[in-house]
C-alpha positions in Angstrom: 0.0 0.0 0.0 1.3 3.6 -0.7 0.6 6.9 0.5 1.2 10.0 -1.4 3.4 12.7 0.4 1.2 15.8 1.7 2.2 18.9 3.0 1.4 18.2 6.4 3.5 14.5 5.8 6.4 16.7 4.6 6.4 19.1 7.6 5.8 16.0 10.0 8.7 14.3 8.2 11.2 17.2 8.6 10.0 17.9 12.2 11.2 14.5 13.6 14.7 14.6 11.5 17.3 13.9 14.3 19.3 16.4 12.4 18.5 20.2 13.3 17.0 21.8 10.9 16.4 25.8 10.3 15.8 28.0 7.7 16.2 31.8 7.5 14.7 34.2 5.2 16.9 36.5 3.5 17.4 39.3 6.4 18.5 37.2 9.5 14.9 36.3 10.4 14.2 32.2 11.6 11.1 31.1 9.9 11.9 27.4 10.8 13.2 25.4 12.9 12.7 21.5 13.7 12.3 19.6 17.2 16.1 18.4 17.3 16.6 22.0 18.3 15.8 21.1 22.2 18.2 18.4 22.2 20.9 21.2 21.4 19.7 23.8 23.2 17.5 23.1 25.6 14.6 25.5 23.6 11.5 24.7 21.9 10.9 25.4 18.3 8.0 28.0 19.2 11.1 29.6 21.2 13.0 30.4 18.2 10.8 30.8 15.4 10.1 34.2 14.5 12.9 35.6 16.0 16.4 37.2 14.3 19.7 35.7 13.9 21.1 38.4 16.4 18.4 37.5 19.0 19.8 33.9 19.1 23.5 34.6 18.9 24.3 33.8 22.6 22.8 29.9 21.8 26.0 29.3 19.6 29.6 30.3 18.9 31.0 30.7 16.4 28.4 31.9 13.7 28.2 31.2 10.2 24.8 33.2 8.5 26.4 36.8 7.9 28.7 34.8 5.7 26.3 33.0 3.6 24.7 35.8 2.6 27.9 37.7 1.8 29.7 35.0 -0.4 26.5 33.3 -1.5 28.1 30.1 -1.5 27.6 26.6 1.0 29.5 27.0 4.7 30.4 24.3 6.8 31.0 25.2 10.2 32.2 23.5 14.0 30.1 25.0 16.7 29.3 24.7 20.3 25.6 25.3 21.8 24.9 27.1 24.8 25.0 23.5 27.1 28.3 22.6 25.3 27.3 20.2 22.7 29.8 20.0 19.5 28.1 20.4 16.3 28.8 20.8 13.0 26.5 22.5 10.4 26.3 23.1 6.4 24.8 26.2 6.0 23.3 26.6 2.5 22.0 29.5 0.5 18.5 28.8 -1.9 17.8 31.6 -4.0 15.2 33.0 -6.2 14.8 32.9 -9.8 17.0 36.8 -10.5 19.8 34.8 -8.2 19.6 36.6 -5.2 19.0 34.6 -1.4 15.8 34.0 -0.7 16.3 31.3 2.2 19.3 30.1 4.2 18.3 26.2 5.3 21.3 24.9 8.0 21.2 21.1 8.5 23.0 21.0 11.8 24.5 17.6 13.4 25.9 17.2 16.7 29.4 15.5 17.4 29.0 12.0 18.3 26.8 11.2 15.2 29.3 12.9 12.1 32.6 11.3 11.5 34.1 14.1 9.4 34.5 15.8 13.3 37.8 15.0 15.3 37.3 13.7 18.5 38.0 15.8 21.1 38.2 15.3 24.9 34.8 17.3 26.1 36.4 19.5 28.9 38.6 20.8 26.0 35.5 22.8 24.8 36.4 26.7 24.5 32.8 27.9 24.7 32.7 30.2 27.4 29.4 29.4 28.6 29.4 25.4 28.2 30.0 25.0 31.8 27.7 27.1 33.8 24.4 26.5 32.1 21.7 28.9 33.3 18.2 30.6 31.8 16.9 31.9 35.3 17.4 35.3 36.5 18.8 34.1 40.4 21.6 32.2 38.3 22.4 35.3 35.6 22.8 37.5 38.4 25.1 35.5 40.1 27.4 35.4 36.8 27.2 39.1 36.5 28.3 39.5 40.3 31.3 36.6 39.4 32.2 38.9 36.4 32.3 42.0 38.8 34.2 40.5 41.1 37.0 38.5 38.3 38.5 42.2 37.6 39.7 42.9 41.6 42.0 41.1 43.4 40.0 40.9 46.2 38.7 37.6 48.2 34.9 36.6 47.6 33.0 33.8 49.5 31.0 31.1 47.3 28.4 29.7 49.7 25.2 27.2 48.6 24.4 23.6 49.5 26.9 20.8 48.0 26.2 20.3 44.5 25.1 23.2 43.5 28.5 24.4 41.4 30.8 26.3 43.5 34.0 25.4 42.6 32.3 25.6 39.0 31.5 29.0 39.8 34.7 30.1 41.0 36.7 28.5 38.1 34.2 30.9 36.0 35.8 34.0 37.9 39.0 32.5 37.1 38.6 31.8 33.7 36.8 35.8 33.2 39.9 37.6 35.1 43.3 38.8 34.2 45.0 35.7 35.7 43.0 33.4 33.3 46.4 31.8 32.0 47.7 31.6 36.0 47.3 28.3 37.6 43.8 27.6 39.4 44.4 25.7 41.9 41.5 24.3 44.0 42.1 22.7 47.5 39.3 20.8 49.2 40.1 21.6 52.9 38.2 19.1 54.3 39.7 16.0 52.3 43.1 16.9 53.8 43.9 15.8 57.0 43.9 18.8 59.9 47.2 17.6 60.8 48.5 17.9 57.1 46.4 20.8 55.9 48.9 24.0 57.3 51.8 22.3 55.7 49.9 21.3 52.1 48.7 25.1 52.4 52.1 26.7 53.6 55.0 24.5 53.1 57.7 24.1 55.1 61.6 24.4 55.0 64.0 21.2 55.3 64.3 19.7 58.6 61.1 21.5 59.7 59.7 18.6 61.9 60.2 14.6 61.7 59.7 12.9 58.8 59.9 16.1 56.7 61.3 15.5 53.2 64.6 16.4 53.1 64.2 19.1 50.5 61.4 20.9 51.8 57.8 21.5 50.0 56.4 24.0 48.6 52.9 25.0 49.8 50.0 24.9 47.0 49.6 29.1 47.8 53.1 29.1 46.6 52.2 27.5 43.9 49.4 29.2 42.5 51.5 32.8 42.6 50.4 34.6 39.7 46.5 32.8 39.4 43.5 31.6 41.6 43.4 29.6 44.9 39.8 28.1 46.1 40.2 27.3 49.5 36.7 25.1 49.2 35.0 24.0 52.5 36.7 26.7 54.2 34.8 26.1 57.5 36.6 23.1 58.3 39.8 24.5 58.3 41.0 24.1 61.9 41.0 27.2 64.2 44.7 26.9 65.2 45.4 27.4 60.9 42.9 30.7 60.7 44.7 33.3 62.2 47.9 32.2 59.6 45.0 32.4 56.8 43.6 35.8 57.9 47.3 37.2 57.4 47.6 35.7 53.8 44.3 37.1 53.1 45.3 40.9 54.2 49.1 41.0 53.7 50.1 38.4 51.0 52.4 36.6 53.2 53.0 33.6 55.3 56.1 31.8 56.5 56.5 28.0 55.7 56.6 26.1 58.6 60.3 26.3 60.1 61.1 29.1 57.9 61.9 32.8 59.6 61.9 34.0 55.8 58.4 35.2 54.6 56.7 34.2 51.6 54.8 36.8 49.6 52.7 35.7 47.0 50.2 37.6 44.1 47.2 35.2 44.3 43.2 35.5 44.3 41.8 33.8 47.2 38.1 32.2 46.7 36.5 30.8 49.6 33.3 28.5 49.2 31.2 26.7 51.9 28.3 24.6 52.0 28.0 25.4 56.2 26.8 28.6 58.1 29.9 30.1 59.0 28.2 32.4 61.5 27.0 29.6 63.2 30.6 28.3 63.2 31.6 31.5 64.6 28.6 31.8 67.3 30.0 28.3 68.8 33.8 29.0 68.7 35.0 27.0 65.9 35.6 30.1 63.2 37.5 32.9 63.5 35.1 36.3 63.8 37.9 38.3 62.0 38.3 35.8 59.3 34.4 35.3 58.5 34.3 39.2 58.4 37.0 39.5 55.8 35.7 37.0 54.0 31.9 38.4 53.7 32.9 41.4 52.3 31.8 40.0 48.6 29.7 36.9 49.3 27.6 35.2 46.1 24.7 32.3 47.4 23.9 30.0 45.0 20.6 28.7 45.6 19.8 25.2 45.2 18.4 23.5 41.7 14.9 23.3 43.6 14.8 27.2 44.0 15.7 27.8 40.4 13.8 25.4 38.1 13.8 26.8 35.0 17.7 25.6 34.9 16.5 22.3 35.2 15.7 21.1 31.5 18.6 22.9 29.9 21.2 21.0 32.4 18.9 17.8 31.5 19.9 18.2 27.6 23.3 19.3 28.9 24.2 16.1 30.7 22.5 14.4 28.3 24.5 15.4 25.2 27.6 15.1 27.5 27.1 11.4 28.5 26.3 10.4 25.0 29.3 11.4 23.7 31.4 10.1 26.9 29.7 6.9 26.2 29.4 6.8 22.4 25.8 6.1 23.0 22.5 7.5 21.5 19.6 8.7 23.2 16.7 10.6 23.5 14.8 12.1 26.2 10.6 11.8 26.1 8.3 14.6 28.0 7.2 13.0 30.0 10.4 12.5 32.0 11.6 16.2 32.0 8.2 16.8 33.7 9.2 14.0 36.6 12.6 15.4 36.8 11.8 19.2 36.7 9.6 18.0 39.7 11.8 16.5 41.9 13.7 18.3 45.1 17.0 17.4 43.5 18.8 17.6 47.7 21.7 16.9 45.9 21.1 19.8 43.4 23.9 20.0 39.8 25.4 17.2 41.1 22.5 14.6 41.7 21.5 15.5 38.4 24.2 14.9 36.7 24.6 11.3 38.6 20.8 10.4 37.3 21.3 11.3 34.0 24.7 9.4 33.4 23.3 6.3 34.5 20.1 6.6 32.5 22.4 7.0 29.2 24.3 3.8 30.5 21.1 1.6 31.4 18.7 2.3 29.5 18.3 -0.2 26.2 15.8 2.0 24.1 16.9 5.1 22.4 13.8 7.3 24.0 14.8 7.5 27.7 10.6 6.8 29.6 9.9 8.0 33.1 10.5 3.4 33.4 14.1 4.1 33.0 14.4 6.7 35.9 15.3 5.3 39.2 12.9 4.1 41.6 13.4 6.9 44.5 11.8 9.5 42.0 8.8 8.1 42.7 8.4 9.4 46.1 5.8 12.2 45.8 8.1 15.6 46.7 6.9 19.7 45.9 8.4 22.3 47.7 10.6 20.7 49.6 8.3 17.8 51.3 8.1 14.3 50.3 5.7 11.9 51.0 6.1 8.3 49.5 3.0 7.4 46.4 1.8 4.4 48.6 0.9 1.3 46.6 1.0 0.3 43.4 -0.4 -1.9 40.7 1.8 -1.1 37.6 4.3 1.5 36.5 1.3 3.7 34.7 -0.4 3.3 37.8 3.1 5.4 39.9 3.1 7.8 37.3 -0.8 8.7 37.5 -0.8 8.6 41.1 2.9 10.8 41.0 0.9 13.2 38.9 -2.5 13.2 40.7 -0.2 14.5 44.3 1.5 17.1 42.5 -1.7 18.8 41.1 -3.5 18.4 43.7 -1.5 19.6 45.6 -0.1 23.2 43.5 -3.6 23.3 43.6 -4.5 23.3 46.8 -2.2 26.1 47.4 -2.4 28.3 44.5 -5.9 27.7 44.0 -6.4 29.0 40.1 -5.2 27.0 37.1 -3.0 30.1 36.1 -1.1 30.0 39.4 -0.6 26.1 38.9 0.5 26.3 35.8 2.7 28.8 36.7 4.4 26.9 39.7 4.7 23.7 37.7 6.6 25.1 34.2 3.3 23.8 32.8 0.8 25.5 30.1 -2.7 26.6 31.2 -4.0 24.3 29.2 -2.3 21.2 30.2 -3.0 22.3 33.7 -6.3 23.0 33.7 -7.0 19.7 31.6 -5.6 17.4 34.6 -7.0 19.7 37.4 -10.6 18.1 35.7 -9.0 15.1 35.5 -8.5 14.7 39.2 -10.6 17.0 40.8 -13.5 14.9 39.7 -12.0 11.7 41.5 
């Protein structure tokens, strides 16, 4: 049996290419694009259509259009997307019938899937924005404050919960200031021993105390002269080490242990913490002096639960990122991004990024379901509680019941279908359509 191709078939077709697909008109404007476009960017098509070349420029680098239209000939390009996936597009000019451009269609492909592309180790990718992926306004102002604070010298604090990207966020301060090609050298103070830490952080001369190598060490401030230290998990750095911190902080100095000969060195000193240092401070174990000089610029990155809208780009971000690690191929459906964007995520970035991986690993078909997510999502959780579904029958029978808590629930505290939709990164429509669904049970 055949069918003949219709319009609508021919749209349909192109919409589900895995390939991304767009087509300009002749003065920078996008008057298509196809699905594949959220895989790569975390957008949907409705998103981009309609608007200009220049509106979209911060979702890619480099760019390829203003060429097309000036040499009027096929470009092929290597680019990176906004969440850091490699891709590589032909760009190609159709014109009318007196010669001139009349559209500019772009079939795009992302790394893993083209073999003309060399493959590259993925931290290696120069994007500037690859690492810190971020739509809502809490997270933008915390870049601007990082970019503010990556031209002076002086010391910031990083605080937020664990996972929430710190040390990624002070590596972005680095990377934006005018030590960017200085060393960055990050030291997690509580994975070094108390005992150890004053002489991994100073160094010490030869002969300095039992068991000392016989040349002496250098301490990692020494070695970092010139670029960025991150002193992360500053609040467990013993008291007895603080004072010796506080004077590195003000003057630039310190004295190896054993040494009468001071050390000065031209480093930026980040602090981040996942505890309440004032609390610390209240009971004794931080320094009052040291916590003041290390408030003066303070940035809080709130968790991934306080900032949803970051959730389904960091989805397609870690998504893209384990496919290529793992030379493996796969979707995401709906349906899960809804469970996910839902969750508490207690173990914010980081958590995440742990789910996702082993979702690309496990999971046999290429469309990940909500059946390939792990089992602990499917304790009911909104605003921070979590209460488990109760029984079930079947895995559709989780999901409905999953579903049923959450509206009824936005519900019963927002009250109008606006407000829930609103709260739950849903349309009106789709939320007004289950609120009759289970309002009537």
């Amino acid at each position: 049996m055949t069918h003949d191709l219709t319009y609508d078939d021919f749209f349909d077709i192109v919409d589900n290419l895995y390939d991304e697909i767009w087509v300009y008109d002749n003065n920078y404007k996008i008057v298509y694009v196809n699905k594949a476009v959220k895989r790569h960017y975390g957008l949907n098509p409705d998103d981009i259509i309609g608007k200009t070349f220049f509106e979209m420029l911060k979702f890619w680098d480099p760019s390829v259009l203003p060429s097309i239209y000036k040499s009027k000939k096929i470009h092929a390009i290597r680019q990176y997307s906004n969440i850091g996936v490699e891709l590589f597009n032909i760009a190609t000019p159709i014109f009318d019938k007196d010669g001139e451009i009349k559209f500019v269609a772009m079939s795009v492909r992302d790394k893993l899937y083209d073999n003309i592309l060399i493959q590259n180790n993925y931290d290696e990718n120069p994007f500037d924005y690859s690492d810190i992926i971020c739509v809502s306004d809490v997270m933008k102002r915390c870049l601007k404050i990082a970019e503010k604070l990556s031209d002076i010298d002086s010391i910031c604090l990083i605080t937020g919960e664990s996972g929430t990207g710190k040390t990624m966020l002070a590596k972005y301060i680095h990377d934006h200031s005018p030590r960017k090609d200085k060393p960055f050298v990050s030291i997690n103070c509580s994975a070094i021993p108390s005992e150890l830490l004053e002489s991994e952080l100073f160094g010490y001369k030869r002969g300095a105390f039992t068991g000392a190598n016989v040349n002496g060490k250098l301490g990692l401030l020494e070695t970092a002269s010139g670029g960025t230290v991150l002193l992360d998990e500053i609040g467990e750095i013993p008291y007895t080490i603080q004072a010796k911190l506080l004077h590195v902080i003000q003057d630039k100095t310190f004295f190896p242990i054993g040494s009468t000969k001071p050390i000065k060195v031209d480093i930026k000193i980040i602090a981040a913490t996942n505890r309440d240092i004032q609390k610390l401070c209240m009971t004794g174990l931080f320094r009052e002096d040291l916590y003041y000089r290390l408030k003066v610029f303070e940035i809080y990155i709130p968790p991934l639960r306080e900032r949803q809208e970051d959730i389904e780009p960091l989805i397609f971000f870690f998504l893209n990122k384990y496919s290529q690690k793992y030379n493996l191929s796969h979707e995401i459906s709906q349906k899960t991004i809804e469970i996910l964007k839902l969750n508490t995520w207690r173990g914010n970035i980081r958590e995440l990024s742990n789910v996702i991986e082993r979702m690309v690993v496990i999971t046999e078909n290429f469309k990940i379901e909500p059946s390939d997510l792990p089992s602990d999502m499917f304790s009911y959780q909104y605003n921070g509680n979590s209460e488990d579904i109760g029984s079930i029958t079947s895995f559709d029978d989780a999901v409905e019941k999953y579903e049923s808590k959450i509206i009824l629930k936005a519900y019963e505290k927002h009250k109008t279908s606006r407000k829930v939709a609103a709260a739950l990164s849903i349309s009106q429509t789709r939320a007004t359509k289950l609120l009759k669904k289970y309002l009537n049970k």
